[in-house]
C-alpha positions as CSV (number, residue, x, y, z in Angstrom):
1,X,11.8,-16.3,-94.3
2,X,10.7,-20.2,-93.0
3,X,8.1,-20.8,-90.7
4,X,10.5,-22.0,-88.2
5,X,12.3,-18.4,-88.4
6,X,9.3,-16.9,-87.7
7,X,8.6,-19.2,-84.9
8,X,11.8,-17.9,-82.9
9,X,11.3,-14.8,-83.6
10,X,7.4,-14.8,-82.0
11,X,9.0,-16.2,-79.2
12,X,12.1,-13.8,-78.7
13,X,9.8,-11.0,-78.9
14,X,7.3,-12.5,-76.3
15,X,10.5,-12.7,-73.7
16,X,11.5,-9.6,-74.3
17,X,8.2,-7.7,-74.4
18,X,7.5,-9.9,-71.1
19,X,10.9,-8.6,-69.4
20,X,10.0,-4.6,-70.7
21,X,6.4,-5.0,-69.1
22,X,8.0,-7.2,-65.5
23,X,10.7,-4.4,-65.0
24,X,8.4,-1.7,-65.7
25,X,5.4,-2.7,-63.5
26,X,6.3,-5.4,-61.4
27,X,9.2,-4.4,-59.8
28,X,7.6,-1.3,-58.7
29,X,5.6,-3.4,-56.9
30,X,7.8,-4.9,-55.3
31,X,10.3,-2.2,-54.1
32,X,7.2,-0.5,-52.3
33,X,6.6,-3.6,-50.9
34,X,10.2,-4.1,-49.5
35,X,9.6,-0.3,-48.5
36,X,6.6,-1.0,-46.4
37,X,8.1,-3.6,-44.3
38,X,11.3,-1.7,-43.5
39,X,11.3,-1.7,-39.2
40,X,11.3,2.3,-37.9
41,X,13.0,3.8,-34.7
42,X,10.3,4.5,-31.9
43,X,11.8,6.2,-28.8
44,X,11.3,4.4,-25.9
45,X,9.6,6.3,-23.0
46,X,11.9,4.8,-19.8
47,X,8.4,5.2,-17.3
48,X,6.5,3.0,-20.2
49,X,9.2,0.5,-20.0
50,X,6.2,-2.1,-18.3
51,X,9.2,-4.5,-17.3
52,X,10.7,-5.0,-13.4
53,X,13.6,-2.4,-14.2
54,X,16.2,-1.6,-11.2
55,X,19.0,1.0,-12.6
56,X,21.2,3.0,-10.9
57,X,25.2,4.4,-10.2
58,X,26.5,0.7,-10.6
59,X,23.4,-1.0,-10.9
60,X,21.3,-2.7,-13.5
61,X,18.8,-5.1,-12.7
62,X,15.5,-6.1,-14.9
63,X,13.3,-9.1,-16.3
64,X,10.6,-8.6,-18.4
65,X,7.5,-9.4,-15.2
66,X,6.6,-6.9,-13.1
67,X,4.0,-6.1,-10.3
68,X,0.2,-5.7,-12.3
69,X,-3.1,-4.1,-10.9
70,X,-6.4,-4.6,-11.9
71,X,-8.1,-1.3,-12.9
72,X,-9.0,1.2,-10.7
73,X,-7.3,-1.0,-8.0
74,X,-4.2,-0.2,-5.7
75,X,-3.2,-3.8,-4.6
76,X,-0.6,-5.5,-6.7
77,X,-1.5,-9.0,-7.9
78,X,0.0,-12.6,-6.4
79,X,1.4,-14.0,-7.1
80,X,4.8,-11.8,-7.5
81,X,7.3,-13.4,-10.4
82,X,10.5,-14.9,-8.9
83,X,12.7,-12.6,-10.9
84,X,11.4,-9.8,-9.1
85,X,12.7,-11.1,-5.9
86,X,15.5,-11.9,-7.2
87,X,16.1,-8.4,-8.3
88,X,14.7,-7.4,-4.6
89,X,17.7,-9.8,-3.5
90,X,20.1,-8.3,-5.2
91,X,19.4,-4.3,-4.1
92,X,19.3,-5.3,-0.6
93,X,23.1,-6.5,-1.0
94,X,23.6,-2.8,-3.0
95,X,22.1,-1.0,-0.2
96,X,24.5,-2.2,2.0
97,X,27.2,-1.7,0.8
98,X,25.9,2.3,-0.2
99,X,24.7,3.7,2.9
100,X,23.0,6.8,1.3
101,X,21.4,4.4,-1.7
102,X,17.3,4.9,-2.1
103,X,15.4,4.0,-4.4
104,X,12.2,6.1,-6.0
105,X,9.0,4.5,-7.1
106,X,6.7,6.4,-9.5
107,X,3.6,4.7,-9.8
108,X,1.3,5.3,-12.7
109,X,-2.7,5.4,-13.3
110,X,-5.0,6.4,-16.1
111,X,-6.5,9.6,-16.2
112,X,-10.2,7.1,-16.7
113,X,-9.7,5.2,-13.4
114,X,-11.4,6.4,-10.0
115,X,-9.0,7.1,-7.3
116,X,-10.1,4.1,-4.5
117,X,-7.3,4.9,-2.2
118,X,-6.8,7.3,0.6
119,X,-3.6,8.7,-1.1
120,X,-3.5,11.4,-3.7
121,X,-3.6,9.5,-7.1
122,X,-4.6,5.5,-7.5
123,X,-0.6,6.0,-9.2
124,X,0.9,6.9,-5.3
125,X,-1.1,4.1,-3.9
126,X,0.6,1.8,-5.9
127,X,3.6,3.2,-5.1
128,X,3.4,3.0,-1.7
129,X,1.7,-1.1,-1.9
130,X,5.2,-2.0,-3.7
131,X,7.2,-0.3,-1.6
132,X,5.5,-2.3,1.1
133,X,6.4,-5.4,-0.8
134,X,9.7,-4.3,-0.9
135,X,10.0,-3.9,3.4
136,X,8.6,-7.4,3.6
137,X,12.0,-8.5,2.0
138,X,13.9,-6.8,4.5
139,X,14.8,-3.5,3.1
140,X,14.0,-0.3,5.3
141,X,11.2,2.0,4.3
142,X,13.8,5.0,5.1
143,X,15.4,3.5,1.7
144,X,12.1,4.5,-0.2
145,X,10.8,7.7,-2.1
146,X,7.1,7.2,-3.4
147,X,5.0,9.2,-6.0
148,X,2.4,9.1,-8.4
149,X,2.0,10.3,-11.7
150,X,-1.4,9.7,-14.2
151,X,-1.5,9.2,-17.1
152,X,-3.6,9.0,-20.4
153,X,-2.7,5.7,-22.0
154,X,-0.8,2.6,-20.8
155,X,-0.6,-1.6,-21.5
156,X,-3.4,-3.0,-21.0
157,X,-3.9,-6.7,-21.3
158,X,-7.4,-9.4,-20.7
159,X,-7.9,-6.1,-18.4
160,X,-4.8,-5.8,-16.3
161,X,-2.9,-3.0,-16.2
162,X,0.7,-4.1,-16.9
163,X,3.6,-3.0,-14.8
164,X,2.4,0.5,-13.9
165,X,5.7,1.9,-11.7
166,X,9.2,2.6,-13.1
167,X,12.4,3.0,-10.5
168,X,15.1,4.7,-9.5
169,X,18.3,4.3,-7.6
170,X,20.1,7.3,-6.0
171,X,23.0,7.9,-4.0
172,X,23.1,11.6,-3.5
173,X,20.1,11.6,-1.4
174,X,21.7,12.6,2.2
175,X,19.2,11.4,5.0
176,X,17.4,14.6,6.5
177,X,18.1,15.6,9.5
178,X,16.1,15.3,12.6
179,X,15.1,18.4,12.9
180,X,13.3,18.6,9.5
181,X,11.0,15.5,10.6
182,X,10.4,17.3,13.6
183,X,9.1,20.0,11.3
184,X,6.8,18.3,10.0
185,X,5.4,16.8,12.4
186,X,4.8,19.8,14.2
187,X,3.0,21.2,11.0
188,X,1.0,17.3,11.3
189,X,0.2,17.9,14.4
190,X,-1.0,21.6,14.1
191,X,-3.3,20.6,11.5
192,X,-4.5,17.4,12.0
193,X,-6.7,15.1,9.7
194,X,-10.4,15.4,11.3
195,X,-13.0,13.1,9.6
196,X,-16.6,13.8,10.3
197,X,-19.4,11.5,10.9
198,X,-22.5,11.0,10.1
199,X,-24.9,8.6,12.0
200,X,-24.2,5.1,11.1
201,X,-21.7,6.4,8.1
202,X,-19.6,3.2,6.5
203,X,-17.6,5.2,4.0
204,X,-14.9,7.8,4.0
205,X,-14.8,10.1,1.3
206,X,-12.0,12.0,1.5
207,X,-11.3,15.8,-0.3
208,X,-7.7,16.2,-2.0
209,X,-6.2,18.4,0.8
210,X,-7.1,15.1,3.2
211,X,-5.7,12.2,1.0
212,X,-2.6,14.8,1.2
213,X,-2.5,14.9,4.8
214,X,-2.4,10.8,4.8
215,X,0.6,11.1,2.8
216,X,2.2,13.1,4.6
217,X,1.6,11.1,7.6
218,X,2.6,8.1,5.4
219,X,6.3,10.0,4.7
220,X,6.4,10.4,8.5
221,X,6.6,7.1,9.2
222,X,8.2,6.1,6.3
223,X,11.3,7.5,7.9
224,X,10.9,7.6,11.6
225,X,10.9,4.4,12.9
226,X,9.3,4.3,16.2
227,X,6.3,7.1,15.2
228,X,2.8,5.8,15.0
229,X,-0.2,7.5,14.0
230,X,-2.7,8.5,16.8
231,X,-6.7,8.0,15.9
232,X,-8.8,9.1,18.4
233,X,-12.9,9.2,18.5
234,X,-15.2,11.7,19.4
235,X,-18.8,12.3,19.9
236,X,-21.4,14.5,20.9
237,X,-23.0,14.3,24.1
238,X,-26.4,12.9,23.1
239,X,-27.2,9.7,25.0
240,X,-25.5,7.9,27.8
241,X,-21.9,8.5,28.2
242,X,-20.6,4.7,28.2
243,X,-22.8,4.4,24.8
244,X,-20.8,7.4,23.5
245,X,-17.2,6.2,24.6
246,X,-18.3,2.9,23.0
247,X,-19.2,4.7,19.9
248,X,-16.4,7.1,19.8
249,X,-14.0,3.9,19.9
250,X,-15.9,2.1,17.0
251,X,-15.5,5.5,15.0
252,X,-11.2,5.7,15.4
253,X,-11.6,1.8,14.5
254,X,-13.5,2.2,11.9
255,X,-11.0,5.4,10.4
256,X,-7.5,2.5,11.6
257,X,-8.9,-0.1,9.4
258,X,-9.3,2.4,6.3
259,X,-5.7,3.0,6.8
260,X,-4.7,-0.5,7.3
261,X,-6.5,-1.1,3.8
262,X,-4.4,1.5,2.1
263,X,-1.1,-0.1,3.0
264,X,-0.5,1.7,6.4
265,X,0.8,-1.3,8.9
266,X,-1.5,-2.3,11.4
267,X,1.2,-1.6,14.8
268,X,1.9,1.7,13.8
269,X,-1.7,2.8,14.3
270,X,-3.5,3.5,17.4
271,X,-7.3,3.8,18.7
272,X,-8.5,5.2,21.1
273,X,-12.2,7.1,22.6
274,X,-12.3,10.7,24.2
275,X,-16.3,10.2,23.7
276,X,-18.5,13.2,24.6
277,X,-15.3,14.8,26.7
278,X,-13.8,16.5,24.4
279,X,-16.1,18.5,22.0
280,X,-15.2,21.6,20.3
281,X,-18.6,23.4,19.4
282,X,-21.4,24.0,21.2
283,X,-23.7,20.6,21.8
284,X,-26.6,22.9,22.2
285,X,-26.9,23.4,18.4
286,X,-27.7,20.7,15.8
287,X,-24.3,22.0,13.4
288,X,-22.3,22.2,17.0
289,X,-22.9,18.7,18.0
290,X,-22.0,17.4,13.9
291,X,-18.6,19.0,14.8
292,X,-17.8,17.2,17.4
293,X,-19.1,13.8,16.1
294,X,-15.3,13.4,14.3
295,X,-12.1,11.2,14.2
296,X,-8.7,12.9,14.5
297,X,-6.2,11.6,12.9
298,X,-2.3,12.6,13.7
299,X,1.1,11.8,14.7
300,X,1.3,10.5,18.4
């Protein structure tokens, strides 16, 4: 055999021992590579969606904004995205052409954030601040269902919580009837909100059953236009009784402006001062006279 025979043949077995080894080892390689990158299904979660999302019976509105909260806060940031109005714009125009149309608005909050709000869950105080957007561009508040849900996990961004509320259009909703609102405000009215004061207290804290009273007073006037929530000031009798009328006013001020903080308008709320006139224990007594230093708080 020549030395040029054996040449080719050196480099025919080379190729084809290089093509054994490639097929055998490389290629594996690569098909767990091409395996690893293949995309897989995830289920969407509609109340995750974190986009501006209108849908309903002949209605589908979204863009990818939507209204964002810094944490542990109940007041949606400004400025609002112009696709949201736009999407506001376009439900008004729905609404009236279906009479019985409402829309729901679950807000959302993390299990770690502190409830600042006067309302049951940060998630229904959110609810309740965007649904107040919403009135501001004309829609009714008897068009709005509000609730709060919390949750364990959600998008967070540079430490913003993004787009915490989902929606949700109805048209089987048939407007209660008067006498069911007068229910309830009798049970309001029956058992009233009472805060108790402390001297020269700043803060309300409120208990769960209390934050649940607000939103029930919230629903009332949600859907009864011309109610308005009644705060009125008491005191003991300790001191002169101009000082105490004086005192008994700042106290139903102080308990209006906490409301008007957690989205409850302004006009719909009124103060006023009974002062040492109206007490309801004994002023004798050191625990009588911290009963009747109180605010109620109910449905004129």
């Amino acid at each position: 055999m020549s030395k040029q025979t054996t040449y080719l043949l050196g480099i025919l077995a080379t190729i084809l021992l290089g093509c054994y080894f490639y097929s055998k080892f490389c290629c594996t390689c690569c098909k767990n590579s091409i395996e690893t990158t293949v995309p897989v299904a995830v289920k969407t979660d509609e109340s995750t969606r974190n986009t501006f999302h209108l849908i309903g019976d002949n209605f589908d509105y979204s863009c990818e904004k939507n209204f964002n909260f810094q944490s542990e806060s109940f007041n949606y940031l400004k400025p609002v995205d112009s696709c949201i109005d736009i999407g506001i714009s376009q439900l008004k125009s729905y609404f009236s052409k279906n009479p019985n149309g409402k829309l729901s608005i679950t807000g959302y909050c993390l299990s770690s954030e502190k409830n600042t709000s006067a309302f049951p869950n940060l998630g229904f105080a959110r609810a309740n601040d965007i649904k107040n957007y919403f009135t501001t561009k004309g829609l009714a508040s008897n068009r709005f269902e509000t609730k709060g849900e919390i949750k364990n996990s959600w998008k967070i961004e540079n430490e913003l919580i993004i787009g915490p509320v989902s929606y949700a259009i109805t048209n089987d909703i048939i407007e209660a009837k008067g006498e069911d609102w007068n229910a309830l405000k009798e049970m309001i009215t029956e058992n009233p909100l009472v805060l108790y004061f402390n001297t020269n207290q700043t803060e309300i804290n409120l208990t769960d059953e209390e934050r649940q009273k607000i939103a029930l007073l919230n629903k009332y006037l949600d859907h009864v236009v011309d109610a308005k929530i009644s705060c009125i000031g008491h005191t003991d009798n300790t001191g002169d009784r101009n000082v105490n009328i004086q005192l008994g006013q700042d106290r139903a001020n102080f308990a209006k402006t906490y409301l008007v903080k957690n989205g409850i308008a302004k006009n719909r709320i009124e103060a006023s001062s009974k002062g040492p006139d109206e007490p309801i224990a004994d002023n004798l007594t050191p625990e009588g006279k911290a009963k009747n230093r109180r605010t109620v708080i109910t449905l004129k």
